[in-house]
ZADO-655066 format. One line per field, with one value per residue: residue number from 1; residue in three letters; y, x, z of N, C-alpha, C, O, CB in turn. Coordinates in Angstrom, 2 decimals, padded with zeros to 5 digits. Glycine has a CB too. Layout:
<atoms>
num <- NUM,...
residu <- ala,...
npy <- Y,...
npx <- X,...
npz <- Z,...
capy <- Y,...
capx <- X,...
capz <- Z,...
cpy <- Y,...
cpx <- X,...
cpz <- Z,...
opy <- Y,...
opx <- X,...
opz <- Z,...
cbpy <- Y,...
cbpx <- X,...
cbpz <- Z,...
</atoms>
This chain:
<atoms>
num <- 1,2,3,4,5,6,7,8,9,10,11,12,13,14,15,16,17,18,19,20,21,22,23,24,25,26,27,28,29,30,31,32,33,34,35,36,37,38,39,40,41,42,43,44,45,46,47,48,49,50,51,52,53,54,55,56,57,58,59
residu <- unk,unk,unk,unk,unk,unk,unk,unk,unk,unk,unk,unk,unk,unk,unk,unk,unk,unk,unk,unk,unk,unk,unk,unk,unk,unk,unk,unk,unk,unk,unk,unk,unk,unk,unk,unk,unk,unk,unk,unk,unk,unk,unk,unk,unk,unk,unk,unk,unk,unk,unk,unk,unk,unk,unk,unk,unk,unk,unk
npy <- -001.20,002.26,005.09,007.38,007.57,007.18,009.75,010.08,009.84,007.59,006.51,004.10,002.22,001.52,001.02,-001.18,-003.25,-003.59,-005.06,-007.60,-008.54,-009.43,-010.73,-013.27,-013.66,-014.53,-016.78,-017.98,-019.13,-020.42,-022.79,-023.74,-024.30,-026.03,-027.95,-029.24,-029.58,-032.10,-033.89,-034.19,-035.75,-038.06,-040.66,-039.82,-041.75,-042.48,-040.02,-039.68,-040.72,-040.90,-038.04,-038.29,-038.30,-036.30,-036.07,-035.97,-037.35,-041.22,-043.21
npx <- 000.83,000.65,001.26,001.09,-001.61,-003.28,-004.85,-006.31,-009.55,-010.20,-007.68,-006.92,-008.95,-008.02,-005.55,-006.44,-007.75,-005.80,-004.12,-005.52,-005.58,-003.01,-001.88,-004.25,-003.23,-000.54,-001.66,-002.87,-000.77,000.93,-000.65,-000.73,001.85,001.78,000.62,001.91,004.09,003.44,002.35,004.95,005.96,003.91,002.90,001.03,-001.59,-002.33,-002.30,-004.90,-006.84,-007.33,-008.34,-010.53,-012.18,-011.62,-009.78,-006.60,-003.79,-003.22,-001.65
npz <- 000.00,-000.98,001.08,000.30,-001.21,000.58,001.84,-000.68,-002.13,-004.20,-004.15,-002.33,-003.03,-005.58,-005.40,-003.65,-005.34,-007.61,-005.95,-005.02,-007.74,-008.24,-006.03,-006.64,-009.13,-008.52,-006.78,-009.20,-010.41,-008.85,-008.54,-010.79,-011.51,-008.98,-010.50,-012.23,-011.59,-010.09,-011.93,-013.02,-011.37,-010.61,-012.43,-015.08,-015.59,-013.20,-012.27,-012.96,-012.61,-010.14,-010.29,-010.24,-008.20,-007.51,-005.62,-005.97,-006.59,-006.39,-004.48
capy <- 000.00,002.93,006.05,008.80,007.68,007.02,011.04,010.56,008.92,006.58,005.86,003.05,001.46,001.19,000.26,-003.26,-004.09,-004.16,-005.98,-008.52,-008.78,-009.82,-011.82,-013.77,-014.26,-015.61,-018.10,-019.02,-019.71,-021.27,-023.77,-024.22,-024.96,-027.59,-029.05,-029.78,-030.15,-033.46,-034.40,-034.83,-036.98,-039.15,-041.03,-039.88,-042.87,-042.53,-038.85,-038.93,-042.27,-039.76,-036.64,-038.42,-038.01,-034.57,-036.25,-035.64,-038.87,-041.87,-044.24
capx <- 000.00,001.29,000.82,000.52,-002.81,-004.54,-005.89,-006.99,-010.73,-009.89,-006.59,-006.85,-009.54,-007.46,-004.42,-006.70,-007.85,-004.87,-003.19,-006.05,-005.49,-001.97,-002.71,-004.83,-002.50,000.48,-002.40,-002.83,000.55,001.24,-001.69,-000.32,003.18,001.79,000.31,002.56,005.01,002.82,001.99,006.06,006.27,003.48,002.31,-000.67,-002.40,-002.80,-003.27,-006.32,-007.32,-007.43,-008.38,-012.08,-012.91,-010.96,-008.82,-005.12,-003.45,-003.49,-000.17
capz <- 000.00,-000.89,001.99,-000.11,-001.75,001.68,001.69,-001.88,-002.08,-004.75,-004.33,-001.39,-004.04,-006.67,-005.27,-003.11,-006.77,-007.68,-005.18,-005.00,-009.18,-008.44,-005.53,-007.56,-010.59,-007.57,-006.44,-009.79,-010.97,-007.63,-008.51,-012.00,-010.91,-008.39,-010.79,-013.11,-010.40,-009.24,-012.93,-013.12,-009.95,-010.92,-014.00,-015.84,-015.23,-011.74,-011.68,-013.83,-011.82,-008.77,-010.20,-011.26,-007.34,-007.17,-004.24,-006.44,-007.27,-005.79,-004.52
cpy <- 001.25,004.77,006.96,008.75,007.42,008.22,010.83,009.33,007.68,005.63,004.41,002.05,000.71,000.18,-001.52,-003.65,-004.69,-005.42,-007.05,-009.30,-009.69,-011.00,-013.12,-014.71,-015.19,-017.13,-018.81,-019.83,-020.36,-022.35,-024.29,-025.41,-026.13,-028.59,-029.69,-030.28,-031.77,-034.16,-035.06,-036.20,-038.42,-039.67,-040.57,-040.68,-042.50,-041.30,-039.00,-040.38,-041.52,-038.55,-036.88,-037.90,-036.75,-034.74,-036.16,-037.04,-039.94,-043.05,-045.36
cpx <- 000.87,000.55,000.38,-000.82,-003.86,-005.38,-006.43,-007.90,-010.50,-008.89,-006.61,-008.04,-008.85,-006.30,-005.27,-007.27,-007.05,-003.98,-003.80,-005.53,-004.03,-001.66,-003.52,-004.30,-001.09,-000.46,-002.51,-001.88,001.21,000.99,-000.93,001.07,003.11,001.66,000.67,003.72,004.45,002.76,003.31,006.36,005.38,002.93,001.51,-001.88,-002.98,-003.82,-004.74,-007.37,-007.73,-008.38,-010.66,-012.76,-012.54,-010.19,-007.13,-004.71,-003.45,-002.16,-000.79
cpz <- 000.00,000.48,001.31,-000.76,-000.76,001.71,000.28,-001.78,-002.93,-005.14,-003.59,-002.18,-004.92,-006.56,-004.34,-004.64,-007.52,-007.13,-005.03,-006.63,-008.91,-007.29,-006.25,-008.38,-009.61,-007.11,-007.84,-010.53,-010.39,-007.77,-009.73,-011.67,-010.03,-009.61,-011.72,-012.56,-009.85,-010.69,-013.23,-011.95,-010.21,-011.98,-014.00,-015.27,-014.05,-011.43,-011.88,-013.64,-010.12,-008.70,-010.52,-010.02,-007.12,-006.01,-004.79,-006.76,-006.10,-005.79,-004.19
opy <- 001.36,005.24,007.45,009.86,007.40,008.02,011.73,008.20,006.62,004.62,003.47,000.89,-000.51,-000.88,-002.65,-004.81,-005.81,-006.35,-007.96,-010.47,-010.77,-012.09,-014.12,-015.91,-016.31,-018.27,-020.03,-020.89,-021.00,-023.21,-025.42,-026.64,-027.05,-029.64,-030.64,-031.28,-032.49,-035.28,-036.23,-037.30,-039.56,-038.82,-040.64,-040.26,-042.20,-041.17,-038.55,-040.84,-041.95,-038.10,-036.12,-037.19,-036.06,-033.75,-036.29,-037.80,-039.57,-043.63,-046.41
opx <- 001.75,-000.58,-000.72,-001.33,-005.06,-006.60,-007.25,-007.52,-010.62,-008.88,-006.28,-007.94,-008.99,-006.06,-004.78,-006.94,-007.16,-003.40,-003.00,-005.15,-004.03,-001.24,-002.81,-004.54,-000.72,000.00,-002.31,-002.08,002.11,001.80,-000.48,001.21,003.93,002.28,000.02,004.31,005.22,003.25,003.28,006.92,005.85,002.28,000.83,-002.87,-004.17,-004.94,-005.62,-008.29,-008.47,-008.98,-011.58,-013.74,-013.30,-009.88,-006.33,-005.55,-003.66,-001.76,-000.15
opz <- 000.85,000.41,001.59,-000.93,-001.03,001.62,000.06,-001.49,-002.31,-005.85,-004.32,-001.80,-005.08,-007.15,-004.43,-004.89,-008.03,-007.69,-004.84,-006.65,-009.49,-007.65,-006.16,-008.51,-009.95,-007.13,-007.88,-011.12,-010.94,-007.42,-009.58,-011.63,-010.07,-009.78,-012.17,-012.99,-009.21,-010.60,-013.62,-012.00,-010.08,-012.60,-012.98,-014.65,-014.00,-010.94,-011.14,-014.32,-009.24,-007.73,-010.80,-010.19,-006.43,-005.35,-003.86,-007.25,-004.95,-006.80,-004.08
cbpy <- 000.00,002.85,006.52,009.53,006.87,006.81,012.70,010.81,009.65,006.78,006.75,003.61,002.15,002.33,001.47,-003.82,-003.53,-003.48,-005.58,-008.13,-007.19,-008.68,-011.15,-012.99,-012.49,-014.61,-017.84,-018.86,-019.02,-021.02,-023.32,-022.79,-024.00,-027.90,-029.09,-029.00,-028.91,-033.29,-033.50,-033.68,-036.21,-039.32,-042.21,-040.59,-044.13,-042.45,-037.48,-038.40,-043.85,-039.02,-035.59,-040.29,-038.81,-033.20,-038.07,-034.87,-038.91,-042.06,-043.94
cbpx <- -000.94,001.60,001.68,001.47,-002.90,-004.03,-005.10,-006.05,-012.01,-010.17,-005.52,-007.20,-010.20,-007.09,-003.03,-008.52,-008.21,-004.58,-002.72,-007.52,-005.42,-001.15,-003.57,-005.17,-001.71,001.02,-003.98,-003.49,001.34,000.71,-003.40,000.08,003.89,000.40,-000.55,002.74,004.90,001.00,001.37,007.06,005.56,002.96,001.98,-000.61,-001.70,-001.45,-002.95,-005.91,-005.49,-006.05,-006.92,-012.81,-012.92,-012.20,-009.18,-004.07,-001.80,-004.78,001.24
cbpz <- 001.21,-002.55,002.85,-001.11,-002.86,003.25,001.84,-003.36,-002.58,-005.28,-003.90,000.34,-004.71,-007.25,-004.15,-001.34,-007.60,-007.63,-003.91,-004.64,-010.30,-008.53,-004.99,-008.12,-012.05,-005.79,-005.71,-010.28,-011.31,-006.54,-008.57,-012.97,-010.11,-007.27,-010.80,-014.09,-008.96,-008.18,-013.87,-013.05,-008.11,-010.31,-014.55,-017.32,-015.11,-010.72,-012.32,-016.10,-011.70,-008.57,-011.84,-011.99,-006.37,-006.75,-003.39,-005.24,-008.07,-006.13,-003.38
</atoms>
């Protein structure tokens, strides 16, 4: 957050939209990265033997 836009009405708007927006895009690249991160660790097979209940893979 930056201080100097707290006196201005729309500044403290703009800037949590922002920061949620980017927020957001870290959660979803986080999510991505798991999941290609797990897709390397375990066969195919399994994942998508796992993923039918939405519980992730299955050893």
């Amino acid at each position: 957050m930056n201080p100097n836009n707290m006196n201005n009405n729309q500044g403290p708007i703009q800037e949590k939209q922002t920061f949620f927006k980017r927020l957001k895009n870290i959660a979803i690249t986080t999510k991505n990265r798991l999941k290609t991160h797990m897709k390397n660790h375990f066969p195919i097979r399994i994942w998508a033997k796992g993923s039918e209940k939405h519980k992730g893979p299955k050893i």
